[in-house]
N, C-alpha and C positions, 0 to 999 in steps of 0.2 A: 433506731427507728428510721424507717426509709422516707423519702422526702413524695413516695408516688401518692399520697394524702395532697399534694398538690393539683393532680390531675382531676380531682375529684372536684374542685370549685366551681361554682356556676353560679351565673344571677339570676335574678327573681324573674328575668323578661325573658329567658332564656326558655323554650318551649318541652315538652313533658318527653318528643320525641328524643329532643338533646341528652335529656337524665337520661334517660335508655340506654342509649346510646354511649354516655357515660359509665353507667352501672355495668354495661359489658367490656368496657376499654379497660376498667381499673381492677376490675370485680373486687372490690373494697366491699360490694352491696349498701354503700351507701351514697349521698349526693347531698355534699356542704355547700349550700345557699348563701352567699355572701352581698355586702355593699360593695361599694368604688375603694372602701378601706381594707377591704377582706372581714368584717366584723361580722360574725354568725347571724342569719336570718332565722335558719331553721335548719331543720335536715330532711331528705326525702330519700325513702328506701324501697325495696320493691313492692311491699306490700302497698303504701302510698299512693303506687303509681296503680297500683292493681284496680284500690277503692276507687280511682279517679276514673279510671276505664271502664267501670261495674256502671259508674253514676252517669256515662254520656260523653264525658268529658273527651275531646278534638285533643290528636296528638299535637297538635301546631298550637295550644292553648300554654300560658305561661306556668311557667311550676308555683309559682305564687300562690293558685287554688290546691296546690295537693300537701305543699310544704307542711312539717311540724315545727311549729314555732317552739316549742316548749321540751326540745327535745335535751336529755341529760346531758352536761357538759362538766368537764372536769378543769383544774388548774396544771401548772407544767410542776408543782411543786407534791402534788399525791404520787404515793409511793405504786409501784408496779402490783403487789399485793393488795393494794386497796380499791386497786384499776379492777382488778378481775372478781375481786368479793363483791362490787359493783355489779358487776355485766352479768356475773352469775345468778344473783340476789332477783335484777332485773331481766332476766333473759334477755341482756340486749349482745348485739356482738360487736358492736363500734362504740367509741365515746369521743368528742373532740375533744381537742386541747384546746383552752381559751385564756386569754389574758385575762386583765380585769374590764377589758373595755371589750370581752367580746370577741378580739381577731384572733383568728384562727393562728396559730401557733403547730399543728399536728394531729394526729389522728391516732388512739389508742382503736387495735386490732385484736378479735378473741380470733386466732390462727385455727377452725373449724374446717378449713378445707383444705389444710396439708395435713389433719391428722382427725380426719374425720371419725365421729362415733360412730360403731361399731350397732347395726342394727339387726333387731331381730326380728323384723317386718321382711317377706316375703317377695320376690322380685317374680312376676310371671311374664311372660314373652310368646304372645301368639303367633308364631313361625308355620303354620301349616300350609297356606294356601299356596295355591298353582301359580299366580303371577302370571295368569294368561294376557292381561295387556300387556307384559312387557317380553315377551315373547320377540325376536327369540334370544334375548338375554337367560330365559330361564327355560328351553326343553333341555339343556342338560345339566341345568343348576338352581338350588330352591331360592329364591328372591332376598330371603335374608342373609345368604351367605353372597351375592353378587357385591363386587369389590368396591369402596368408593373411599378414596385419597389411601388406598393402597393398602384396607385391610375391609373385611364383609361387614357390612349394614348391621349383623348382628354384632356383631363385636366392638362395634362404637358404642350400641348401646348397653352393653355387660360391662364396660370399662368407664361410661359418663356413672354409672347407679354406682360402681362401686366406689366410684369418689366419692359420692353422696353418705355412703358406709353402708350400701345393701351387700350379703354377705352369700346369701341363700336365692337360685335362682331352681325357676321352674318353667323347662322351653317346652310349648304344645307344638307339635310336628306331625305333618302329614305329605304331602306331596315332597319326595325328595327328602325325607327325615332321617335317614342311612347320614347321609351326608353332612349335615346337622351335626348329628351323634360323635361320627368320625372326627369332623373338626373340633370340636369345644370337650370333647368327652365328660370327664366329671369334675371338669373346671378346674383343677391343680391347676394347671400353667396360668390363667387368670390368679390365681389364690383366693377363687369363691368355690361354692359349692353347688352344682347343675344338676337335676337331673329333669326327667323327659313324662310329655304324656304323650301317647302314641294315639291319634285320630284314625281310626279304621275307616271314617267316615268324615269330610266335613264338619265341622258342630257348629262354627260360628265363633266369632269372638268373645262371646259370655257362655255358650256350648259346652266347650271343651274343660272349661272351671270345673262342670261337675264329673269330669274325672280325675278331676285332685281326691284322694284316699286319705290325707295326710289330715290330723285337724290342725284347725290353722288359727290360732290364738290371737291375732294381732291385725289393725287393718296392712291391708297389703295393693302391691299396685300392679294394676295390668298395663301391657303396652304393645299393639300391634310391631310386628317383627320388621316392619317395613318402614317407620318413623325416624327419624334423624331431627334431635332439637337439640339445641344449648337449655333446655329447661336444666333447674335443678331439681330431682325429684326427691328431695326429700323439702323442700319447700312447699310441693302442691301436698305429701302428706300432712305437714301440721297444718297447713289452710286444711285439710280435710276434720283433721281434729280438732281446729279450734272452731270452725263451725258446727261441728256435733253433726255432721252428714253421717247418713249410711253409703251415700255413695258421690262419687266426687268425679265430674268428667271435665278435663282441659279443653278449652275452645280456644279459637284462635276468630280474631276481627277478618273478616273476608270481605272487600268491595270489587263492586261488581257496578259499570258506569253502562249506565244503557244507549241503545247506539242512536235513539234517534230520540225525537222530542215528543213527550208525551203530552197530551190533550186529555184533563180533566172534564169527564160531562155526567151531564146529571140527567136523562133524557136524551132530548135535541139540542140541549142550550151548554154551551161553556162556560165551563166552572174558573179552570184553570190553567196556565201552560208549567211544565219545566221540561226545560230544556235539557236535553240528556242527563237527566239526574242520577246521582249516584245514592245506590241502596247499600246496607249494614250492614251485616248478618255475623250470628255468630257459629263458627263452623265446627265440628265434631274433629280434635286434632288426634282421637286413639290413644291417649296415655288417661288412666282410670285409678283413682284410689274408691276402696272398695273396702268396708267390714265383712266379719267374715257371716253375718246374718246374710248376706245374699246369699248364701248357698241352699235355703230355704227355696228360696224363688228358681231352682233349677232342677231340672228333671233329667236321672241319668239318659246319657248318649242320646238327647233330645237337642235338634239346631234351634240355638238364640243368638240372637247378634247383642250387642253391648243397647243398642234404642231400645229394644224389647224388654229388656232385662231394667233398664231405668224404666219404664211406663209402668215397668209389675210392682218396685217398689212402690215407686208416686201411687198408685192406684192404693195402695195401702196406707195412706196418708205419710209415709215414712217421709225422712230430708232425703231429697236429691239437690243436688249444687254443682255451681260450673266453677271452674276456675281460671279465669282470665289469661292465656298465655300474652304476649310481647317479644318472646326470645325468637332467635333466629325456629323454622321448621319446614320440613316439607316430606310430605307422604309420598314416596317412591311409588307411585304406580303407573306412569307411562315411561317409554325411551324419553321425553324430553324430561322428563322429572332425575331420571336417573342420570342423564348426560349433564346435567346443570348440577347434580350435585355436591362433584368435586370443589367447584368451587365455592359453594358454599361452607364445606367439611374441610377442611383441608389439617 
């Protein structure tokens, strides 16, 4: 057992940005909360971090609020056998090791992302559009295929899902889709399997769905061709199943500080001041988990974009639900999005 369960410790006053922060340094996926003794508090994992973020909760606020106190811990004296009938029994993927007073001793590891399960949920990639902001990166090449840390936008994210164990990929293609085709072809060289919906026209993000032929047994997820995240996505699909959604969209926290001071009034009289206050929001990051009942809601070779297509379910009293992203992200759609994003991808 390796000793990187070390890097994983943090204290209670330690802030929720830190875990984060954490949880991508070790990718352990989890954050052991300790004393001055090293003696277990609790444990904080993504989901943790997710609830705290859903409820309000300030990155700069302590993990103290999000921490599980009562989180399953084991002795250094259970057998390796016992470790995993544990973790599987409990669907957990980590367990500490504890003495009898609590300090942390180790970290038992269910290794799920060197030898990822094999899924038979559905990978879709909307690769069509023109990429006219980014112009002219793309009049003689389609947006998903432009290069960043030395291989195309699409190909980062064919190779982050199949870590995750997505196996089965389905690219929508239109402007420049030759090209597409050419590169990735029937995905051998990845060691998944691709094939293509061809857009005569436009359809939109939720659009081009209803020219999948195939029936599709299982939720499945869509992802703009243009997106770059460390998300895991096989993590936003069971948040998708375990809240019983029919359809599941990733948002990501967006602030926006306003540039001058605003004057609350009520009439003629003064309410209030704040001073360039900063607003919330939660923003549309383009990665979708999706049952396959949506395809009700779509009309062959009819344009919907992915808003449309959530308003038609909600209107039907069906679940729609967000799923909190944290991980690094950023939608390729201007030159300065795509110049900055070597650095971040690298």
């Amino acid at each position: 057992m390796s000793n990187i369960w070390q890097k994983a410790l943090l204290r209670s006053s330690d802030s929720i940005e830190k875990a984060i922060q954490n949880l991508e340094l070790t990718a352990l996926q989890v954050v052991l909360v300790v004393d001055d003794g090293n003696s277990l508090l609790g444990t904080i994992t993504d989901g943790d971090i997710r609830r705290g973020l859903l409820k309000g909760m300030d990155m700069n606020a302590s993990v103290q609020g999000i921490l599980n106190p009562n989180s399953f811990v084991v002795t250094p004296t259970m057998s390796r056998e016992l470790v995993l009938q544990l973790m599987k029994a409990n669907k957990i993927h980590q367990i500490p090791i504890v003495d009898e007073n609590r300090k942390v001793l180790g970290l038992h590891v269910l290794d799920e992302i060197l030898l990822p399960e094999k899924r038979e949920n559905v990978f879709v990639i909307m690769a069509g559009g023109k990429g006219v902001r980014l112009r002219p990166y793309t009049e003689n090449c389609p947006k998903p295929l432009l290069p960043v840390a030395g291989k195309p936008i699409l190909e980062h994210i064919i190779e982050r899902a199949k870590a995750d164990g997505f196996q089965r990929f389905i690219i929508s293609v239109h402007y420049l889709g030759h090209m597409i085709e050419e590169y990735f072809q029937d995905g051998k060289k990845w060691d998944v399997e691709i094939q293509y919906l061809n857009e005569d026209k436009p359809l939109g993000t939720a659009g081009a769905l209803s020219l999948i032929t195939e029936k599709i047994k299982y939720p499945f997820l869509v992802s703009n061709g243009d997106v770059l995240t460390h998300i895991r996505y096989s993590d936003l699909l069971e948040f998708h199943h375990d809240h019983k959604a029919v359809a599941t969209m990733a948002v990501r926290m967006h602030e926006w500080q306003h540039p001058f001071g605003v004057v609350h009034t009520k009439g003629v009289d003064i309410i209030d001041f704040e001073e360039k206050p900063i607003y919330k929001t939660h923003v549309n990051a383009g990665i979708y988990a999706l049952n396959p009942e949506i395809f009700s809601y779509l009309n062959q070779d009819e344009y919907t974009d992915m808003p449309t297509l959530f308003s038609k379910i909600k209107a039907t009293k069906k679940k729609t639900i967000v799923y909190p992203m944290h991980e690094s992200w950023i939608d390729i759609g201007r030159p300065d999005d795509y110049e900055s994003a070597d650095q971040v991808f690298q």
